[in-house]
C-alpha positions, 0 to 999 in steps of 0.5 A: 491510486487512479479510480478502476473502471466497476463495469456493470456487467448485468447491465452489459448483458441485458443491453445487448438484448440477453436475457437475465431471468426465467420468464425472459428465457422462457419467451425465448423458448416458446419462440424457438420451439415455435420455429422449430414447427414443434406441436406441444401446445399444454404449456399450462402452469400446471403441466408436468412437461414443461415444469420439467422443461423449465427445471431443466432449461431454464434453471440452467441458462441462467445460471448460465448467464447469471453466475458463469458468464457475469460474475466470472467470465466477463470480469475476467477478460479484463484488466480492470476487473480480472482477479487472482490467476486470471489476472496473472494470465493477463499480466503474462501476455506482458511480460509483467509477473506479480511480485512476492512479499519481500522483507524490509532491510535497514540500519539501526544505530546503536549507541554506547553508553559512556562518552568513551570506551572499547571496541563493542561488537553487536552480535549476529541475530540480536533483536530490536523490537517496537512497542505493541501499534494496534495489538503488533509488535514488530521486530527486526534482526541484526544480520551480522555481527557489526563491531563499535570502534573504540571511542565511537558513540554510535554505529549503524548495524544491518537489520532485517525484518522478522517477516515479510511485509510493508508493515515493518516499513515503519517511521524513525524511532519506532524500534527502540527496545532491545529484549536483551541487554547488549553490555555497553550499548545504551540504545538502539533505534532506528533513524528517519532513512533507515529503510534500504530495502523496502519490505513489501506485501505479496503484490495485491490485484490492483497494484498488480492491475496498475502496474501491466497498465503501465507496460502498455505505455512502457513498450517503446522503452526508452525515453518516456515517463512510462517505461522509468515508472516500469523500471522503478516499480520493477526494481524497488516495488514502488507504487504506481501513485507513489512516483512523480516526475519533475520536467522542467529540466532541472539539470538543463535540457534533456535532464528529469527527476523521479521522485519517489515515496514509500507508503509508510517510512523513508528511504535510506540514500543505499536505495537511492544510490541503487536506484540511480546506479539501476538507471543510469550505469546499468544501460536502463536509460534512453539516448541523451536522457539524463534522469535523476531517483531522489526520495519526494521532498518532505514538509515538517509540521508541529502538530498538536491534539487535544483529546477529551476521553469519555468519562467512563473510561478507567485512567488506563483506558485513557492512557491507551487511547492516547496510546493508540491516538497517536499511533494513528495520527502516525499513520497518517503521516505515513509513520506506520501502516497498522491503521489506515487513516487518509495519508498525507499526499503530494499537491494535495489539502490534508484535512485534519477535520476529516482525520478527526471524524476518522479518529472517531470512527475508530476510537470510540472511546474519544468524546471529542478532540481539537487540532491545534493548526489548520490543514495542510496544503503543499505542492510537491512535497509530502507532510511529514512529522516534526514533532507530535503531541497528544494531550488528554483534557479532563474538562 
């Protein structure tokens, strides 16, 4: 996310020459009473009438200014540092609202248990849940009843999440476990680009920030990175940060690429597909332009841990930490978002030696740890996970 200007909005106040303490507004109280031709001359420290005059006046103007004018006035004439509903007023005068949490929709692939067999159906509201990420279980809902033909091995069901949130965007594999036996059905799971509908969480300040910043650019609709990056954060809830654009006409002169990334999870080829069809056959694109939605290509990875536990901890301890270890490291490759390491990015260096001093930072059951490859540096591609293992030392 691009740095978001911090103004220092004391500083601002006392540059422009207003003052921000007592004995400031003190001076400039004699001196306007002094222009006044006031004739009050006992402005000893001991007088009654002007500590009265102090309680009443001074107290107040720099509250005044203090509290009123730099902590709430000032920040929120602005979009880099309006909150809340002054930042929705802001967001009003373009035309830009902030988006409501919304739940994650997908496919969960459901697998007979012989080679062979009946048409099965997977009932309406049967559950698929996760193993417990860092305390949370996460589980998703089968929609409508979804028959498996007879003889097929593996049907895709539409699911959607318990509630609302990017939490459940998580990575392939993590919904696994049925509560409830479905006779016939030997596993569920969901597949790399399961993902529909991404969820999303209810719109934050500064998603909401970055998101009017772009309508300012985006006022000539047609033809510019600006006004297609408004669309696709409008239409799928993607991120500002999480859209790129390839120029070098790909598909010949006047033809582009939009990349996409989600935070945690891949898209399915349905959200594509919506998304182009969005652009291109719902009257979204300029004159002659030909622009193509496609997911950011990933980069695959082995990648290999050695953990040293402490040696106080009980062996279940130890089985929980590298549990827990390996959810994280998931998270860095954007698997799941229930802890927040550094993310792998695109056109960037990912550092395994600043993940292992975050791995510190959060598990201070871990004595020391060892990745087995150096960091990763890719182009425009994002890391993804083709294999992890996480293996416990002893000595």
């Amino acid at each position: 996310m691009p740095d978001i200007p911090k103004p220092d909005y004391e500083q601002i106040v006392k540059d422009a020459g207003i003052p921000t303490d007592k004995g400031g507004w003190k001076a400039v109280l004699k001196t306007e009473m002094e222009k006044e031709g006031s004739v009050i001359n006992n402005d000893s420290r001991f007088s009654p009438f002007w500590r009265m005059i102090e309680a009443a006046v001074l107290t107040c103007t720099t509250w005044l200014i203090n509290i009123l004018l730099v902590k709430y006035i000032l920040p929120n004439m602005f979009l880099a540092t309006a909150k809340g509903k002054y930042l929705d007023l802001l967001a009003w005068a373009c035309r830009v609202e902030r988006k409501a949490a919304s739940k994650a929709q997908g496919r969960i692939a459901f697998q007979r248990a012989a080679v062979k067999g009946p048409a099965l159906v997977i009932p309406k509201d049967t559950w698929i849940q996760t193993e417990a990420i860092n305390g949370n279980i996460y589980r998703v809902r089968v929609t409508e009843d979804t028959t498996l033909p007879e003889n097929e091995t593996v049907v895709l069901a539409p699911v959607e999440a318990e509630e609302a949130g990017a939490a459940y965007n998580l990575g392939g594999g993590y919904f696994h476990i049925l509560p409830q036996a479905i006779s016939g059905i030997a596993a569920a799971t969901n597949i790399d680009d399961w993902l529909t509908e991404a969820g999303a969480d209810a719109e934050r300040d500064d998603e909401l920030r970055l998101r009017v910043r772009n309508q300012w650019s985006a006022v000539a609709k047609w033809h510019i990175d600006a006004a297609y990056r408004s669309l696709l954060m409008e239409k799928a809830g993607i991120q500002d940060d999480n859209i790129y654009f390839e120029h070098n006409a790909p598909r010949g002169p006047g033809t582009a690429n939009a990349l996409i990334l989600l935070d945690t999870g891949e898209p399915a080829a349905e959200m594509i597909t919506d998304l182009n069809q969005h652009i291109r056959d719902n009257g979204q694109h300029g004159h002659g332009d030909d622009l193509l939605v496609m997911p950011l290509p990933g980069d695959e990875h082995d990648i290999t841990m050695k953990l040293w536990p402490e040696l106080s901890l009980t062996q279940a301890e130890r089985d929980q930490l590298k549990k827990d270890a390996d959810h994280f490291i998931r998270a860095a490759f954007r698997e799941n978002s229930d802890y927040r390491p550094t993310r792998t990015s695109p056109v960037a260096r990912f550092s395994f030696s600043k993940l292992g001093q975050e791995l510190h930072a959060q598990f201070p059951g871990i004595a020391s740890l060892e990745f087995g490859q150096p960091d990763i540096i890719n182009n425009l591609t994002i890391p993804r996970l083709r294999s992890l293992g996480v293996t416990l030392e002893t000595a």
